[in-house]
C-alpha positions as CSV (number, residue, x, y, z in Angstrom):
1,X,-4.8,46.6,72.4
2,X,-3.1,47.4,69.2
3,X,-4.9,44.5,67.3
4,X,-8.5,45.8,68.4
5,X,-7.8,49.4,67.2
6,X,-6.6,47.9,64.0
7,X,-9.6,46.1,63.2
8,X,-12.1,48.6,64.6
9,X,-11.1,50.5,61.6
10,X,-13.6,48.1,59.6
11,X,-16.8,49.1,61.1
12,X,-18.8,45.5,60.4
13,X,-15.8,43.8,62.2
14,X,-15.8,46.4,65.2
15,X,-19.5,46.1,65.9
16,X,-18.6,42.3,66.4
17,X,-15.9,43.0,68.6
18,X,-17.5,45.0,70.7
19,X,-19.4,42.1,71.8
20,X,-16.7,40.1,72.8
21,X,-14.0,39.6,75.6
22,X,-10.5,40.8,74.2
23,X,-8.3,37.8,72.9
24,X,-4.9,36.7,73.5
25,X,-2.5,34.6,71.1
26,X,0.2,31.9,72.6
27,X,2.7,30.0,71.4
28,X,2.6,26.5,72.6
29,X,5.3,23.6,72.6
30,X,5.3,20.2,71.0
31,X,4.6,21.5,67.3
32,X,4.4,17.7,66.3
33,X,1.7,16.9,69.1
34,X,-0.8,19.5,68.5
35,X,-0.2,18.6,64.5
36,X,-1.9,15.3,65.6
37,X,-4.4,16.5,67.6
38,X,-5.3,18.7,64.7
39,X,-5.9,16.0,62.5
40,X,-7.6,14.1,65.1
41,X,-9.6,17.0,65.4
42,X,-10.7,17.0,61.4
43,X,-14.4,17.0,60.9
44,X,-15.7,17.0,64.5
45,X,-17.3,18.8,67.1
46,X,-14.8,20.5,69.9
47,X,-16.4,17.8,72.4
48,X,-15.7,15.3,70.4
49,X,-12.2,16.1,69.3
50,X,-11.4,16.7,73.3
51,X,-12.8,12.9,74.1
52,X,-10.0,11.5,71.5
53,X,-7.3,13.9,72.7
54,X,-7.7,12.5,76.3
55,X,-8.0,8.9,75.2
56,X,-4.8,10.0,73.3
57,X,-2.8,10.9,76.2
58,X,-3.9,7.9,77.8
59,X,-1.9,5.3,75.9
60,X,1.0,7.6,77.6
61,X,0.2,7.6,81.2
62,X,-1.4,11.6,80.5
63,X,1.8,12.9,79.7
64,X,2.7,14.5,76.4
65,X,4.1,11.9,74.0
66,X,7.3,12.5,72.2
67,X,7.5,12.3,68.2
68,X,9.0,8.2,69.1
69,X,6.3,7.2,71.5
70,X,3.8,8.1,68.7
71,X,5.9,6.4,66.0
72,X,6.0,3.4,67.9
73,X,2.4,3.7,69.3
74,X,1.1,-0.2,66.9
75,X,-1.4,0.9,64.5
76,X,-3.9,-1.1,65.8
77,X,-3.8,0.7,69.0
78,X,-4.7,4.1,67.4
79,X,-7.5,2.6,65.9
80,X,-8.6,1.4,69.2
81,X,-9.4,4.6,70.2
82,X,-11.2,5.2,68.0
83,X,-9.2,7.0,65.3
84,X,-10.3,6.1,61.9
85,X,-7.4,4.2,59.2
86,X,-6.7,7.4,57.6
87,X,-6.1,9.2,60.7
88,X,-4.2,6.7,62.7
89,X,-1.8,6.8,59.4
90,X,-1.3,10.4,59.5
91,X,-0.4,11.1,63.1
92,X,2.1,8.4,62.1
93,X,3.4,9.9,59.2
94,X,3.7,13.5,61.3
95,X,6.0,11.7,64.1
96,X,7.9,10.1,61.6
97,X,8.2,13.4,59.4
98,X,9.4,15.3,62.6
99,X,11.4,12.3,63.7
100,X,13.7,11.9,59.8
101,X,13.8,15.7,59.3
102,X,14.5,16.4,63.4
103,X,12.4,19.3,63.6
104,X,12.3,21.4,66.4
105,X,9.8,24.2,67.4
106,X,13.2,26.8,67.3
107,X,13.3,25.8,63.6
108,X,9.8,26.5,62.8
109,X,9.3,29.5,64.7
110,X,12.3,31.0,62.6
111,X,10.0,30.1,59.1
112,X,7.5,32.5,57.3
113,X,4.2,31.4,57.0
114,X,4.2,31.0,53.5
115,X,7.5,28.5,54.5
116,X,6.0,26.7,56.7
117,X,2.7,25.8,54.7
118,X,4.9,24.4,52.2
119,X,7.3,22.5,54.3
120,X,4.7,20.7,56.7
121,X,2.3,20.4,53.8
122,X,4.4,17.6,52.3
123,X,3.2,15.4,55.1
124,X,0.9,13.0,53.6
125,X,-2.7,13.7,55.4
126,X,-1.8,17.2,56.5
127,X,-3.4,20.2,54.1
128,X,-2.8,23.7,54.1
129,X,-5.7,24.3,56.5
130,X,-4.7,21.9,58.9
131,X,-1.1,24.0,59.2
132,X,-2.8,27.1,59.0
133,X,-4.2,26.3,62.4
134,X,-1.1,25.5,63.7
135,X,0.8,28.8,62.6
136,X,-2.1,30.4,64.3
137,X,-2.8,28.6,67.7
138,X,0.5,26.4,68.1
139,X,3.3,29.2,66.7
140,X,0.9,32.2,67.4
141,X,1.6,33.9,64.2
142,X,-0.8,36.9,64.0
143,X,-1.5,37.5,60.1
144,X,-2.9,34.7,59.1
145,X,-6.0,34.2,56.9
146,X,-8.3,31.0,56.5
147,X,-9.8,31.5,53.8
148,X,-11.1,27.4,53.1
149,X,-12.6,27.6,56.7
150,X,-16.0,26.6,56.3
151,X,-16.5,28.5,59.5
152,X,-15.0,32.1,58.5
153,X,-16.2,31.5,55.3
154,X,-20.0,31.0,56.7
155,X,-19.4,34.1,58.8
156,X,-18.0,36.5,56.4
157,X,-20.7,35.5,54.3
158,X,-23.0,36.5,56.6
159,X,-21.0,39.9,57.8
160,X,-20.5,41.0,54.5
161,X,-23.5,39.7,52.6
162,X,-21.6,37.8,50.4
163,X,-23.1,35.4,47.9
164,X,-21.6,31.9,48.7
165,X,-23.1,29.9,45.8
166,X,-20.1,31.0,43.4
167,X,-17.0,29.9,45.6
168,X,-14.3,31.3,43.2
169,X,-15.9,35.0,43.7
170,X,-17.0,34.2,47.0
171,X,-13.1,33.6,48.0
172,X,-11.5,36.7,46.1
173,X,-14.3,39.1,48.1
174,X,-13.1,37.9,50.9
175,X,-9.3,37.9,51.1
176,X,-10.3,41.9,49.5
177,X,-11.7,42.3,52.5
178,X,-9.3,40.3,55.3
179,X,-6.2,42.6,53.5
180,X,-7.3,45.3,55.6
181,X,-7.0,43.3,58.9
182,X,-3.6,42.8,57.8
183,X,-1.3,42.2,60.0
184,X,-3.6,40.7,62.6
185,X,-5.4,38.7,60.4
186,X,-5.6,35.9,63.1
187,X,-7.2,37.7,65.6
188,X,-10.2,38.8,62.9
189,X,-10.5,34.8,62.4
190,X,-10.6,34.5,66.4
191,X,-13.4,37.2,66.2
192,X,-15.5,36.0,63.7
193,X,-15.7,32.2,65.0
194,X,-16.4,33.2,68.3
195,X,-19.5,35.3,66.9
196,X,-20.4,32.5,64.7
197,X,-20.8,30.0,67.7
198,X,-23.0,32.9,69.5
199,X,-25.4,33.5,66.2
């Protein structure tokens, strides 16, 4: 795989994926519906963030939700399943922010990264990290590099020997290094989470 003999190039990245089964990027549907689940998701354990997801799909018989349903889903019905104020607020502002500016995934898929950041971004409750994971698991954009990650930043860290007690430093010593994964900067994240949950 082209993305694997890219990265292997950096020899502390290719003893870590050695160790692992070779991964696979897809582009999913719904852009507005995994924006919510992403900031459902904020802060939590994958376990947890799949309990609220299901109880999600609930309110709509299991079935995916359109941008409408969720704008129309009564406040008090998010909070009921447990979603805190703040988060029931912004998977209502996301519905209504696809709803008024009639997104559709065609239209994002057609963006640059950098374009999309900056567009979704302007959604109140959604942050550049938040979108970064949707350019990389919902659009499947390959070159893209979480830097604020607590995750990739604890395993870089750790990879590289990095001090992390100056952040500013810490940051510019590691987007030196993700520039040579470029352009599959997505996959290296993939790579180094996966061998974060295994150490």
């Amino acid at each position: 795989m082209e993305h694997i003999q890219h990265l292997a190039r950096d020899k502390k990245l290719k003893k870590i994926i050695e160790l692992q089964e070779p991964l696979v990027l897809a582009k999913r549907k719904n852009v507005y519906l995994h924006l919510c689940f992403s900031i459902m998701s904020q802060q939590l354990s994958t376990k947890v963030a799949d309990v609220f997801h299901r109880r999600f799909l609930e309110l709509y018989n299991g079935k995916n939700p359109t941008a409408e349903q969720i704008a129309a889903t009564p406040f008090e019905t998010l909070r009921a399943i447990g979603l805190s104020n703040a988060k029931a607020n912004y998977v209502h502002n996301v519905s209504r922010f696809f709803m008024e500016e009639k997104i559709t995934d065609a239209r994002l898929h057609k963006m640059g990264n950098a374009e999309v950041i900056n567009y979704l971004s302007k959604i109140k409750g959604v942050g550049q990290w938040t979108v970064e994971m949707i350019l990389m698991f919902t659009l499947g954009r390959e070159d893209v590099f979480a830097v604020d990650d607590l995750g990739i930043q604890q395993a870089v860290c750790k990879l590289y020997h990095i001090d992390a007690s100056n952040k500013k430093a810490m940051k510019e010593r590691m987007l030196k290094i993700s520039k040579n994964w470029s352009p599959y900067r997505t996959y290296a994240c993939m790579y180094l989470w996966r061998w974060k949950d295994k150490t």
